[in-house]
C-alpha positions in Angstrom: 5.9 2.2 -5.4 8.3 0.2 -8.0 8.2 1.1 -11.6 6.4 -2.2 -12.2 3.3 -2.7 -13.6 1.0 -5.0 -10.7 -1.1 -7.6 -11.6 -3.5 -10.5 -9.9 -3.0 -13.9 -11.7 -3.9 -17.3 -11.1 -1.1 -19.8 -10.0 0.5 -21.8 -13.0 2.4 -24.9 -12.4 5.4 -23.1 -13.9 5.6 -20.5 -11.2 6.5 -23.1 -8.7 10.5 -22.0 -9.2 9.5 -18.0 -8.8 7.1 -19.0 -5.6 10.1 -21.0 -4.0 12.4 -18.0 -4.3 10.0 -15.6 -3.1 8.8 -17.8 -0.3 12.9 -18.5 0.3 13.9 -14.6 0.5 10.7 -13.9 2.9 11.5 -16.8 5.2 12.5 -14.9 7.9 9.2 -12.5 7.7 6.9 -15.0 6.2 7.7 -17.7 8.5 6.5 -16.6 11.9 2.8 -16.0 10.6 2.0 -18.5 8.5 1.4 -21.3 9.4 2.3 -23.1 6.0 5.4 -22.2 6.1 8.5 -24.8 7.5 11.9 -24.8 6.8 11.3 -27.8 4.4 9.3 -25.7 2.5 11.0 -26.6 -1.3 9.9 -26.3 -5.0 7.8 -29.6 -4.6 5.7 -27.7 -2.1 5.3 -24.4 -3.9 4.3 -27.0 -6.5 1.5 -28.5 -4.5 0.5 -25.2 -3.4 0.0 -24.4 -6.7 -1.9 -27.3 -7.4 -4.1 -26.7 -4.3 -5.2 -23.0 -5.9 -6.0 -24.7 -9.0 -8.2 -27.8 -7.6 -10.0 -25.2 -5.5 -11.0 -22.3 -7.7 -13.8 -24.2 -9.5 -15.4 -25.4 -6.8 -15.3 -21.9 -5.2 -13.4 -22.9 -1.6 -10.5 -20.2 -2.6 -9.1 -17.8 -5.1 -5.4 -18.1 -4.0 -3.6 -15.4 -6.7 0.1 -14.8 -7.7 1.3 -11.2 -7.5 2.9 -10.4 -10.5 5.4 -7.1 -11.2 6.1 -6.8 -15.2 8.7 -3.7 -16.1 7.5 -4.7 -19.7 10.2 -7.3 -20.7 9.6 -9.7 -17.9 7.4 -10.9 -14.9 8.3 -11.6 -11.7 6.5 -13.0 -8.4 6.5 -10.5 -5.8 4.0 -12.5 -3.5 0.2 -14.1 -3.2 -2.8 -12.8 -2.1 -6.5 -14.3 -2.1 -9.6 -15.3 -0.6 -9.8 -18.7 1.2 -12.1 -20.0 4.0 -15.5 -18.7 2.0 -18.7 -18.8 3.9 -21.0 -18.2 0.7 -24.0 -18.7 3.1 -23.0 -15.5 5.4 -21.4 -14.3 2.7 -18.0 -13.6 3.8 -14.5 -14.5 3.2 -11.2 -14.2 4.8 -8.4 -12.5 2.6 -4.9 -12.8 3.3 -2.3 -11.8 1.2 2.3 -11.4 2.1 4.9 -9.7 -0.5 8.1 -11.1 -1.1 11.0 -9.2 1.6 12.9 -7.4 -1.0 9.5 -5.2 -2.4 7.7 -4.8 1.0 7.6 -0.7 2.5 6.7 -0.3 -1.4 3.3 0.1 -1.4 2.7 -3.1 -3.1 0.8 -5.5 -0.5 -1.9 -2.1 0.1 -2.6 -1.7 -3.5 -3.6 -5.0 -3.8 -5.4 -5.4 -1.1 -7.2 -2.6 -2.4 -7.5 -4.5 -6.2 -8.2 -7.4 -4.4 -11.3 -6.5 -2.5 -12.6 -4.6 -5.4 -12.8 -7.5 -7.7 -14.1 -9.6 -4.9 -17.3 -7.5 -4.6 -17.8 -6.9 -8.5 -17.5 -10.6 -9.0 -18.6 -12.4 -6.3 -21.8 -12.6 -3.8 -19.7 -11.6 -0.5 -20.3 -9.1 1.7 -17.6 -9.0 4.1 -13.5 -9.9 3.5 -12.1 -10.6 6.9 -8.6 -10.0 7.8 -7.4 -12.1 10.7 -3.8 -10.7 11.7 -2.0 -12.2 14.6 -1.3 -8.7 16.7 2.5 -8.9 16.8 2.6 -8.8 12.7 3.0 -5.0 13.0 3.5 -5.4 8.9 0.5 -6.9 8.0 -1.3 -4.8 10.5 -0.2 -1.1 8.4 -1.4 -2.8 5.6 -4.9 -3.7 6.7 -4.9 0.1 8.2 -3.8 1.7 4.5 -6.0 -0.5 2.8 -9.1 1.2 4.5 -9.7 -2.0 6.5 -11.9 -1.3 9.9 -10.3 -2.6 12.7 -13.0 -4.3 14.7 -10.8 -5.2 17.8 -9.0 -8.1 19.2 -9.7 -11.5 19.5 -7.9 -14.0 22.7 -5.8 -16.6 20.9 -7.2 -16.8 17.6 -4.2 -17.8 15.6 -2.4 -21.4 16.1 1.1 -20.5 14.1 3.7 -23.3 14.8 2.1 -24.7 18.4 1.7 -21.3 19.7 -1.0 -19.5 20.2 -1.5 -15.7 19.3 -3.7 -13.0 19.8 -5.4 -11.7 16.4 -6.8 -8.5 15.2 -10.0 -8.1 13.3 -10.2 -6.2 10.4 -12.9 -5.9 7.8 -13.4 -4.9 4.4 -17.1 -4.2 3.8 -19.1 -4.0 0.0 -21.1 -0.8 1.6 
């Protein structure tokens, strides 16, 4: 891993320049699986993106999180991570998370996956952090395997990313 110390943060309006960049760099391995991502994708977005994690953390629909590397002197955004699309009732979430281009093959998106999850359970009433990974993302998919994340199978055009449909894998991240 980097010599950089990692940290989960909320979104501030004044990351919407660092979010940009990052999302700007990773274009060409973002882009393909996620479908938020478009070409026009500018600092206004990241700043509505932004804006979106804030209105939604109080009323507990998503904790969307900046990944932040310090080397002591200053902070950068290396990517996001959270929990969205919470089912308190069954008590299960689906976490996603992407690093920026330049820091993935580091290590970085598994340990927080790792943080992630763990702060999930100590804080929250969930059970079960689902991760929905469309099966061509070979990434994403190491990640989810390093993390400790069961692999639970494949599931027939689960993902709609830019009008096409793509198969997914299920992983899970259990509290027991």
């Amino acid at each position: 891993m980097l010599d950089l110390q990692l940290s989960l943060r909320p979104w501030r309006p004044e990351d919407a320049p660092q979010l940009f960049e990052a999302v700007s760099e990773s274009a060409a391995e973002l882009g393909p699986w996620s479908p938020w991502w478009t070409p026009a994708f500018d600092q206004a977005a990241a700043l509505i993106f932004i804006q979106g994690t804030i209105d939604a953390r109080p009323k507990g629909e998503a904790h969307e999180l900046a990944i932040v590397g310090t080397d002591g002197r200053d902070e950068q955004i290396l990517g996001s991570c959270g929990i969205n699309e919470i089912r308190a009732m069954h008590g299960v979430a689906n976490l996603g998370y992407w690093v920026r281009s330049s820091h993935t093959g580091s290590g970085i998106a598994t340990a927080i996956v790792k943080q992630l999850s763990a702060w999930v359970f100590d804080n929250m009433q969930l059970n079960r952090l689902e991760l929905v990974i469309a099966s061509e993302n070979l990434a994403s998919l190491r990640v989810a395997q390093k993390a400790g994340a069961n692999h639970e199978g494949r599931q027939k055009s689960r993902l709609l990313l830019h009008g096409s449909t793509h198969d997914a894998e299920m992983f899970a991240i259990c509290r027991d």
